[in-house]
C-alpha positions in Angstrom: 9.5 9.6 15.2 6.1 8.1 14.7 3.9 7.2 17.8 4.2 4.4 19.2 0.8 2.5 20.9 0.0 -0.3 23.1 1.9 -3.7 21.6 4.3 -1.8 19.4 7.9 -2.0 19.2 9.9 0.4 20.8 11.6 2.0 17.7 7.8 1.9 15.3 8.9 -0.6 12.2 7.1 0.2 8.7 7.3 -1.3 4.9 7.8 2.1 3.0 6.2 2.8 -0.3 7.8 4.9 -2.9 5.7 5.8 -5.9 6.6 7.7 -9.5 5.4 11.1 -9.5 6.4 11.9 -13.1 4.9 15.2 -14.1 5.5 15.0 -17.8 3.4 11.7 -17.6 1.2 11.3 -14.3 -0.6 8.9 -13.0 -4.0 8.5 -11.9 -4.9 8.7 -8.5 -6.2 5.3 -8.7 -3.6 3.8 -10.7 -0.8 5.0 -8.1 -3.5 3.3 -5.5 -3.3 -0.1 -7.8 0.3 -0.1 -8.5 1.1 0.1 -4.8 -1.5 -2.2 -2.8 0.1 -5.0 -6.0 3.9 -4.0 -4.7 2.6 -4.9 -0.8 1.6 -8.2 -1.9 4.2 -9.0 -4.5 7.0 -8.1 -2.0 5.4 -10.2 0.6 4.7 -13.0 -1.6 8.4 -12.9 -2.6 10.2 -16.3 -1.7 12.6 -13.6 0.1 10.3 -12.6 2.1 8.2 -16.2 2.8 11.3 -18.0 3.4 15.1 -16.3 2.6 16.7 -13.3 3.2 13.7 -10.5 4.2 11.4 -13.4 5.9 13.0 -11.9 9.5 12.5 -8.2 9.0 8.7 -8.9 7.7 8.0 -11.4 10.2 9.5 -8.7 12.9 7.2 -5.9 11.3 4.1 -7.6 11.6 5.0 -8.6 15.6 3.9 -4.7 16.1 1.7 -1.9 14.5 1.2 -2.8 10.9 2.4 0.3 9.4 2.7 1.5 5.7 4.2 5.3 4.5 3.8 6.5 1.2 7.0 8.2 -0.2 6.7 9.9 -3.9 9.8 10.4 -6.2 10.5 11.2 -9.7 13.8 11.3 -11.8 17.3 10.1 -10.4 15.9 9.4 -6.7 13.2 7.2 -8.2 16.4 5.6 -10.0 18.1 5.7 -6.7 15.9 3.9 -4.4 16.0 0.9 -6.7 19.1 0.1 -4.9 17.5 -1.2 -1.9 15.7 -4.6 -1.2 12.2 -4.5 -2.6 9.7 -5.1 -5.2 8.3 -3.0 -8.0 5.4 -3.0 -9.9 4.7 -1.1 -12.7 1.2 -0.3 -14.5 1.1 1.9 -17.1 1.6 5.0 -16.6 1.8 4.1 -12.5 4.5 2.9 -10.6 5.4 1.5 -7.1 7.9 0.3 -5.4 7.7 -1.2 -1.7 11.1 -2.0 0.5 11.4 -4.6 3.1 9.9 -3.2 6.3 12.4 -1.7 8.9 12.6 0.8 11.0 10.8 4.7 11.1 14.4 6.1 12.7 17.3 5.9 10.9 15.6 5.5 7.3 18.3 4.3 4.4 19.3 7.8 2.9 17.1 7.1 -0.6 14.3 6.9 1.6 15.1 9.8 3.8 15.1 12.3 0.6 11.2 11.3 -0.4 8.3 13.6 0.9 5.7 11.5 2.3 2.9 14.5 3.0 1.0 16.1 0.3 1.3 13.5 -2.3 -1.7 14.0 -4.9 -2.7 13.0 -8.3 -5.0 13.4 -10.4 -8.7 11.6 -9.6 -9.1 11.7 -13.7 -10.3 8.5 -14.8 -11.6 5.0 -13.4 -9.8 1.9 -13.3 -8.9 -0.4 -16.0 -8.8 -3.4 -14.1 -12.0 -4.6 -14.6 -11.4 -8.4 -14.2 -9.4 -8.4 -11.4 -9.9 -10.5 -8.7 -9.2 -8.2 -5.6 -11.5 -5.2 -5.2 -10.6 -2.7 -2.9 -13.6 -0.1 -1.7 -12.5 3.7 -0.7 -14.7 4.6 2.2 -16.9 7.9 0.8 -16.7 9.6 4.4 -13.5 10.8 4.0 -11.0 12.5 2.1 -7.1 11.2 2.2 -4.6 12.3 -0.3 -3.2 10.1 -3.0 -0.4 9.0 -0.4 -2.7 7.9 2.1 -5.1 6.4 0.2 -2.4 4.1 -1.5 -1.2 3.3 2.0 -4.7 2.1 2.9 -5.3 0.3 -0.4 -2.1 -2.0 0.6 -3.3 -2.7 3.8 -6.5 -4.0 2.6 -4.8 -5.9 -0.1 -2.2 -7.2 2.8 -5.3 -8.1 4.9 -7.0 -10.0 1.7 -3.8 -11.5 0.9 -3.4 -13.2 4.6 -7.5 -14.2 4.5 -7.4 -16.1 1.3 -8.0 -19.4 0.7 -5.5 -21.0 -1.3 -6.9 -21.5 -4.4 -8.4 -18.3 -4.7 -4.4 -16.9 -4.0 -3.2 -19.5 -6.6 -5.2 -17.6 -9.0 -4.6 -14.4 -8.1 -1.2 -14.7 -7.6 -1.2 -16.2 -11.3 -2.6 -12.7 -12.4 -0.2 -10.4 -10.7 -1.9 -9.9 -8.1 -4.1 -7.1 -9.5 -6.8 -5.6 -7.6 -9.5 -3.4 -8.7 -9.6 0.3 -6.6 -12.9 1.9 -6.4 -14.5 4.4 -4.8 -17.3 3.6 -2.8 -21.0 5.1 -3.4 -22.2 6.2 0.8 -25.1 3.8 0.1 -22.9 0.7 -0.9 -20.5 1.4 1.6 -23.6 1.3 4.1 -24.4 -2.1 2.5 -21.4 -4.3 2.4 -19.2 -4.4 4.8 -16.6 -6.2 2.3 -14.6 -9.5 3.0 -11.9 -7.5 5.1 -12.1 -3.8 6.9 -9.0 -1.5 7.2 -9.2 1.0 10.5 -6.5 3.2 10.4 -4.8 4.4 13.8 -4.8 7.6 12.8 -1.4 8.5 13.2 -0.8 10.6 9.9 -3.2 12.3 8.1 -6.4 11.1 9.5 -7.7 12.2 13.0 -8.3 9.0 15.4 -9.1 5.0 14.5 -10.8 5.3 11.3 -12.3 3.1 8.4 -10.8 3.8 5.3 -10.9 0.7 3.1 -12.4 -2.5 2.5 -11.8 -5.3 0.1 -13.9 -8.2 -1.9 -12.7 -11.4 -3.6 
């Protein structure tokens, strides 16, 4: 059972994350980070989820602790999780898939059968996404696994998504909602403080409230 803090529910909600760990073909650790902070916003961009079917269980999720768990699969249970409610995003070699926010305890058995700790790839290359509107900063003071990282990268794309204004959304929405991951040089990051700052509660993987990304548009 995850903690729960101050203005939580009592049963801790959270969107899951699944992403493709394919080891004939990997991704890049910034790829997965890309693929997943798009799936965050696509899903809650959905028409499902601003006004049919999922629009309850999101709304519910973000009443408490804005959480977000990395899961990696390959094979038949990446196959298998496509079976429940969510939206996928797929670039290039990268893939991710986030569900419909709902609770830590019971998990939907697809879920259940993903590893969420220790998921890393390999930091081989630099993004392609040159263009793209949405640039999401990894803070240089500390080290988080591909999992965790992707997890932080959709909350800053989540918190740049809600901040918009609405033409700048128009457009980005337009471009599939591609964002830009990089990580951050210490002196930059002392610099610019970005548009929007993630702290994460340090619940999993990092050790008390900590900054781990920010985002520009």
């Amino acid at each position: 059972m995850a903690s729960v803090g101050p203005g939580d529910h009592p049963v801790p909600w959270a969107m899951q994350i699944a992403v493709l760990v394919d080891k004939a073909r990997p991704a890049s650790h910034i790829a997965t980070c890309e693929a997943a902070a798009r799936a965050v916003v696509s899903l809650l961009d959905d028409p499902r989820a601003t006004g049919g079917e999922w629009r309850e269980a999101v709304e519910h999720w973000r009443d408490g602790r804005i959480r977000k768990l990395v899961r990696r699969a390959r094979g038949a249970r990446w196959t298998e999780v496509h079976q429940l409610p969510g939206v996928t995003v797929i670039q290039g070699p990268a893939a991710a898939r986030a569900f419909v926010p709902g609770p830590v305890d019971p998990l939907p058995r697809p879920l259940a059968k993903l590893q969420v700790e220790g998921t890393e790839l390999p930091d081989d290359r630099a993004s392609d996404s040159g263009d793209a509107i949405v640039r999401i900063g990894i803070s240089p003071l500390i080290d988080m696994t591909t999992g965790k990282s992707a997890a932080q990268c959709g909350h800053a794309a989540q918190l740049a998504y809600e901040a918009m204004d609405a033409d700048t959304l128009t457009h980005w929405r337009a471009d599939g909602f591609r964002v830009r991951v990089e990580r951050i040089t210490a002196g930059a990051w002392t610099a610019d403080r970005g548009r929007v700052q993630v702290v994460d509660a340090g619940f999993t993987e990092l050790d008390g409230p900590t900054e781990t990304t920010r985002a520009w548009w």
